[in-house]
C-alpha atoms as one frame of an Amber mdcrd trajectory, in Angstrom:
protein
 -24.995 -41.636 -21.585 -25.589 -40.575 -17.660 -26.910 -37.340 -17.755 -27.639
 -35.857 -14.230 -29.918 -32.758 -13.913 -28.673 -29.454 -12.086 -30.680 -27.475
  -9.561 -28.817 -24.431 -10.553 -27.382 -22.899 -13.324 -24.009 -23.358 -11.858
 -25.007 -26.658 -12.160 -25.401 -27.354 -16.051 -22.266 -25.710 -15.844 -20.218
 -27.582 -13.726 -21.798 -31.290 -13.937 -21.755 -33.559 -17.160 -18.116 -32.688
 -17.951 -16.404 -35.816 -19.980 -13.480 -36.731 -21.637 -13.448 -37.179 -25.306
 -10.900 -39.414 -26.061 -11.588 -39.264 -29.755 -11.313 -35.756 -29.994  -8.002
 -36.008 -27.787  -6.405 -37.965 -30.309  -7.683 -36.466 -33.148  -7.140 -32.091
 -32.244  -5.552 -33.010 -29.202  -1.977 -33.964 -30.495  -1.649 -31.272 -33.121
  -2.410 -28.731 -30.431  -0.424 -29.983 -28.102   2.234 -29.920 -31.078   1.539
 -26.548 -31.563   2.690 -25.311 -27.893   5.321 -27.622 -27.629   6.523 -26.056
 -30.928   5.314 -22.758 -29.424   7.250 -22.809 -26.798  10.487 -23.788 -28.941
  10.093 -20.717 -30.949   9.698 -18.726 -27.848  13.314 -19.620 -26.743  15.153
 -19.087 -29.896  13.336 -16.185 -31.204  14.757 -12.795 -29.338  13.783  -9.801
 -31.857  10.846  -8.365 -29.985   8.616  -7.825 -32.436   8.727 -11.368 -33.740
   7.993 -12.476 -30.587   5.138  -9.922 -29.828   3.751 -11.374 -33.012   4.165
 -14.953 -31.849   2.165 -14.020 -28.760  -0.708 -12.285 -30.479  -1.303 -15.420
 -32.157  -0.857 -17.776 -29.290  -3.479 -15.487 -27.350  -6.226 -16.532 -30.581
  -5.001 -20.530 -30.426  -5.599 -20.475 -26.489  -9.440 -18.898 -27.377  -9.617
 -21.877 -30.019  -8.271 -24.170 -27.712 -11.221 -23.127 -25.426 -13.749 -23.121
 -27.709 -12.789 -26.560 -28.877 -12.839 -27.780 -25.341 -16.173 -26.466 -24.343
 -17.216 -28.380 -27.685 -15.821 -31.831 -26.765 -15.720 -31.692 -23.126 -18.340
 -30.122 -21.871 -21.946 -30.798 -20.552 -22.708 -28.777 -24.576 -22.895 -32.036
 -25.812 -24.679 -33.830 -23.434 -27.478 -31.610 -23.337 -27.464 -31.401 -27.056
 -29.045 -34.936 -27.065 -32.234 -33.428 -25.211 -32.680 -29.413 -26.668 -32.296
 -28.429 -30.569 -31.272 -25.174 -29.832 -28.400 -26.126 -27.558 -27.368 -28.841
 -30.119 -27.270 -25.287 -32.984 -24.569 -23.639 -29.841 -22.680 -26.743 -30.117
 -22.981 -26.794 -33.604 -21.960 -23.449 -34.280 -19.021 -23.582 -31.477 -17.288
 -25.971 -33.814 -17.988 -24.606 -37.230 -18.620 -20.883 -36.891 -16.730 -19.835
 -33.633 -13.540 -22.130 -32.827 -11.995 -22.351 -36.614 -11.718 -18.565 -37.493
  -9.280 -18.386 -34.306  -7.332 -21.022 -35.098  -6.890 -19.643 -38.250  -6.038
 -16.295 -36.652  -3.376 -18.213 -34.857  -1.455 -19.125 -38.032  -0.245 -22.597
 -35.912   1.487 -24.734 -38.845   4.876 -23.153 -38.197   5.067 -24.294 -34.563
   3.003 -27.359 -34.938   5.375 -28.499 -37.462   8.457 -27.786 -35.321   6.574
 -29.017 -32.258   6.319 -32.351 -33.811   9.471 -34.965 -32.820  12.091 -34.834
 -35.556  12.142 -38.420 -36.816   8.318 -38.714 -37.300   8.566 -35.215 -39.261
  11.065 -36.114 -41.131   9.673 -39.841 -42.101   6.256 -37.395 -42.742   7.867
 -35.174 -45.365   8.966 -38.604 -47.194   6.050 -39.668 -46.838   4.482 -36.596
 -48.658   7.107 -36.160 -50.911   6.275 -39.757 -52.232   2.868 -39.259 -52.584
   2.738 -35.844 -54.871   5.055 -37.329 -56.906   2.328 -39.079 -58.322   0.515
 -36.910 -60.454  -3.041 -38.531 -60.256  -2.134 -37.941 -56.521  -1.377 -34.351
 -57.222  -4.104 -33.226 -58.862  -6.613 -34.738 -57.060  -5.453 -33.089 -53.917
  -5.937 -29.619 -55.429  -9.488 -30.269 -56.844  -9.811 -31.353 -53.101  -8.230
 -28.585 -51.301  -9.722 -25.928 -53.793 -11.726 -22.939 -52.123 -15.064 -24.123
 -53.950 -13.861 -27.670 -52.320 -14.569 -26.087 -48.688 -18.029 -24.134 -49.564
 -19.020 -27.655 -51.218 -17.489 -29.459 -47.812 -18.835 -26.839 -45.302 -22.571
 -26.467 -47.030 -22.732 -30.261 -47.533 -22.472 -30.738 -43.879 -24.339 -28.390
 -43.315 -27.258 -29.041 -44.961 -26.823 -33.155 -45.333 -26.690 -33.354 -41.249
 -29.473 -31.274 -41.057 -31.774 -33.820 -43.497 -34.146 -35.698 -40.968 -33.213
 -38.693 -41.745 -29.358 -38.416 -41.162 -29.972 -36.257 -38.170 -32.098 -38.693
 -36.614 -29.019 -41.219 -37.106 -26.774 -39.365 -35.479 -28.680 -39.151 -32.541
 -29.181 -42.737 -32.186 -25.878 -42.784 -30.263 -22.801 -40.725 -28.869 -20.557
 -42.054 -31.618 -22.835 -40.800 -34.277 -22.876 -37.451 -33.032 -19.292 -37.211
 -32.479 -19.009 -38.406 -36.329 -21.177 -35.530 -37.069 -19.209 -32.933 -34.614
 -15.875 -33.628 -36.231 -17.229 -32.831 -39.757 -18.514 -29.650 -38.869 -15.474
 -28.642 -37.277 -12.994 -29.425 -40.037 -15.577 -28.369 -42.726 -15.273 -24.966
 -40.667 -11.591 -24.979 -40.260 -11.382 -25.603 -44.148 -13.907 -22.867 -44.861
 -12.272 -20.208 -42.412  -9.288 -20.891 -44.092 -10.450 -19.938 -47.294 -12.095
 -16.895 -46.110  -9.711 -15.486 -44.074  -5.941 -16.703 -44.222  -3.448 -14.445
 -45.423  -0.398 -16.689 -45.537   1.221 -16.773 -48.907   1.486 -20.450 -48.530
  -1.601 -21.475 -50.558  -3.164 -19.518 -53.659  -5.825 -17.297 -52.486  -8.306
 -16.312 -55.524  -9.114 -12.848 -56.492 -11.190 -11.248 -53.760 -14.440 -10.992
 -55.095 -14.551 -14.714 -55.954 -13.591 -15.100 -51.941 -16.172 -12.583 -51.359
 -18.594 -15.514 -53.180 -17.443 -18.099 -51.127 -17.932 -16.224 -48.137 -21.638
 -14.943 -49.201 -22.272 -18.749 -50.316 -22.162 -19.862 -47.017 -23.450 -17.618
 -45.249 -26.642 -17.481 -47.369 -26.557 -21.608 -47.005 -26.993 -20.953 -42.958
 -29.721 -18.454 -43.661 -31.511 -20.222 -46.081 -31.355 -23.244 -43.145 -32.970
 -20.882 -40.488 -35.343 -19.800 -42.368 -36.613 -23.306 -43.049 -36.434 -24.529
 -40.142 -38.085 -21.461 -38.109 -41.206 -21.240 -41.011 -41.278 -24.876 -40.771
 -45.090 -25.777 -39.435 -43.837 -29.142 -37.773 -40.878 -30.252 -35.806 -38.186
 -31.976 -37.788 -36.558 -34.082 -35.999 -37.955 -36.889 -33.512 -34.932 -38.146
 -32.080 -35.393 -35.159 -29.611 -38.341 -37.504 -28.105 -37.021 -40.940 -27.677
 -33.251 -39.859 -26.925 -33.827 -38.097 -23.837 -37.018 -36.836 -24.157 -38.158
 -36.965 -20.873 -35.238 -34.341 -19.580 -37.439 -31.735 -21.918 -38.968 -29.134
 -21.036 -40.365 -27.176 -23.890 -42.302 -28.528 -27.338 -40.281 -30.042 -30.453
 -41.345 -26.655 -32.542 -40.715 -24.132 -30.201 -37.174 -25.620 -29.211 -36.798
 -26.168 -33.550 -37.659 -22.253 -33.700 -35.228 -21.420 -30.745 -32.322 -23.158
 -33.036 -33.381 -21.562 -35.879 -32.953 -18.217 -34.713 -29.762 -18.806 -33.265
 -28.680 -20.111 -36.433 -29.870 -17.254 -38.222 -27.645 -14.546 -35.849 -24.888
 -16.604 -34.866 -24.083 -18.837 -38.025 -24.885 -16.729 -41.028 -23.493 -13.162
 -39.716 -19.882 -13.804 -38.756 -19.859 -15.135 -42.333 -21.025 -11.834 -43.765
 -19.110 -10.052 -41.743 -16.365 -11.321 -42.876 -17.330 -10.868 -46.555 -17.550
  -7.292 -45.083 -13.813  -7.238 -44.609 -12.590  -9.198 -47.458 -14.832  -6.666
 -49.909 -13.190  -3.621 -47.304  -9.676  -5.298 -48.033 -10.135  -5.580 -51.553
 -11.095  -1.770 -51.848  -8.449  -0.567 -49.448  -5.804  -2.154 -51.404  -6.750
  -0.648 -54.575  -7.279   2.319 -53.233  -3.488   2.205 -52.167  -2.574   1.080
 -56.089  -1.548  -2.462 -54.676  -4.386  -4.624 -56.101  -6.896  -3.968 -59.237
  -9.872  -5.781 -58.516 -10.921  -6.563 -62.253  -7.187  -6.714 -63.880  -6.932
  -9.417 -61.035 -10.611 -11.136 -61.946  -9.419 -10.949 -65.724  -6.375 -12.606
 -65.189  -7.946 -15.570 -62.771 -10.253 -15.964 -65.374  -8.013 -16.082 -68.777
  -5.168 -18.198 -66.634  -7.681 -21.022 -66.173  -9.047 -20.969 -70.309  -6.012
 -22.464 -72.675  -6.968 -22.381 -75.844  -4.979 -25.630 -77.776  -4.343 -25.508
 -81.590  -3.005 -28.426 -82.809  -0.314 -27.852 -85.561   0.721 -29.781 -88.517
   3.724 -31.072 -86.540   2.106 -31.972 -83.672   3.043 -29.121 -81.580   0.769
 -27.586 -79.151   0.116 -24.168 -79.449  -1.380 -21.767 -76.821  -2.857 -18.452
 -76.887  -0.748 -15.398 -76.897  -1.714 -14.771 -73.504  -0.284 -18.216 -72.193
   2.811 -17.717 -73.988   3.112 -14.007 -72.364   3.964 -14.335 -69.173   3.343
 -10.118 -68.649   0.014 -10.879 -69.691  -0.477 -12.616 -66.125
């Protein structure tokens, strides 16, 4: 890696940008699905306020499209190789900041249509043939289950941040790309859970969303604290990487990341707990939702209680076999 040092601050702005090409093929193409499909639905669609919808959300994909550049392309992750605490912005520009907008932007509609109609056709085949097999099936919704993303999200959290894989990572570019890519789709994955509305995908009663929410945001606080309280530096790799661009000591650049952790990872996560808790109330308020009829029903739907007959009939509760009772 060529890193060149900036007399200016407009300098480590404008010098060390790069291309990516992993992370052009990889969230390149579906983005570049997404306003090619974008664009479609912008064509056909007339009623205005479809389309003012439709722009709302392209106006959040273009801020995650920025955010996701300044996290592959810029001089971010350069520099991250020399300072801890810009490695946390980079860090948290992937997992905390980009996802929640691309979320926002709702984009599987147009990157679905933006994608050419023979490969999405010989796609849906493709899918069609695989949950047909139930092993398949149900392994892909222990997989894409909410606790799935707080396990996904805090594991990379927490396992990248172990000085022993860290200092792997930073052994080379590749590494650290490996490491970039699954914060950002452990983020995407967790934002989804915490904040999608779509009706696409069961959503869990709202105060089990609320824990997911507050589990990960306490994981990012519980990090900080550890890491600022810590009475040595963590990592080494910060020396014998690039350690002679530094500038400030190990601990006080490890104490630097920790407070930006602290602020920037673990709030947006509670304050969106804030909103889900806000949404939860409001719509009870309004007579739409009952918070504990809607607990008490996630909780009975997942216990079936089997009695085996004498002819070798299953028999489930009464509430399985009332379908009012859900």
């Amino acid at each position: 890696m060529v890193l060149v040092k900036a007399g200016s601050f407009l300098g480590y702005v404008v010098d060390n940008w790069h291309i990516d090409w992993y992370a052009l093929i990889l969230c390149g193409l579906p983005v570049a699905a997404y306003w090619r499909g974008h664009v479609r639905r912008m064509r056909t669609q007339m009623a205005p306020e479809i389309r003012a919808g439709y722009e709302r959300r392209s106006v959040a994909m273009l801020i995650a499209n920025f955010l996701m550049v300044v996290g592959f392309f810029s001089p971010i992750p350069d520099w991250a190789m020399v300072y801890q605490w810009v490695h946390m912005i980079w860090h948290l520009d992937l997992m905390v900041f980009a996802p929640p907008f691309l979320i926002i932007a709702d984009p599987w509609t147009e990157m679905t249509e933006g994608v050419p109609a023979r490969l999405m056709e010989w796609l849906r085949i493709r899918y069609r043939a695989l949950a047909s097999h139930e092993r398949i099936a149900s392994t892909a919704r222990i997989v894409s289950s909410p606790w799935a993303a707080v396990i996904a999200f805090d594991g990379a959290m927490w396992i990248w941040h172990v000085p022993g894989p860290f200092d792997w990572a930073m052994q080379s570019y590749g590494r650290m790309e490996l490491m970039m890519f699954s914060f950002f789709f452990a983020g995407v994955f967790m934002w989804y859970v915490a904040i999608d509305q779509g009706r696409r995908r069961y959503h869990e009663n709202s105060i089990l969303r609320f824990a997911h929410i507050a589990s990960v945001s306490m994981s990012c606080m519980l990090l900080a604290i550890f890491l600022g309280l810590s009475s040595g530096a963590w990592y080494s790799a910060f020396n014998w990487a690039m350690g002679s661009y530094r500038t400030m000591s190990l601990l006080a650049d490890q104490q630097i990341a920790a407070g930006i952790l602290w602020v920037f990872g673990a709030v947006p996560w509670f304050i969106a707990g804030v909103v889900v808790l806000r949404d939860a109330i409001s719509d009870e308020e309004q007579g739409t939702n009952n918070i504990s009829d809607t607990f008490r029903s996630f909780v009975l739907r997942r216990v079936r209680v089997a009695r085996p007959t004498g002819l070798g009939v299953t028999r489930t509760s009464n509430y399985d076999s009332n379908p009012g009772a859900q």
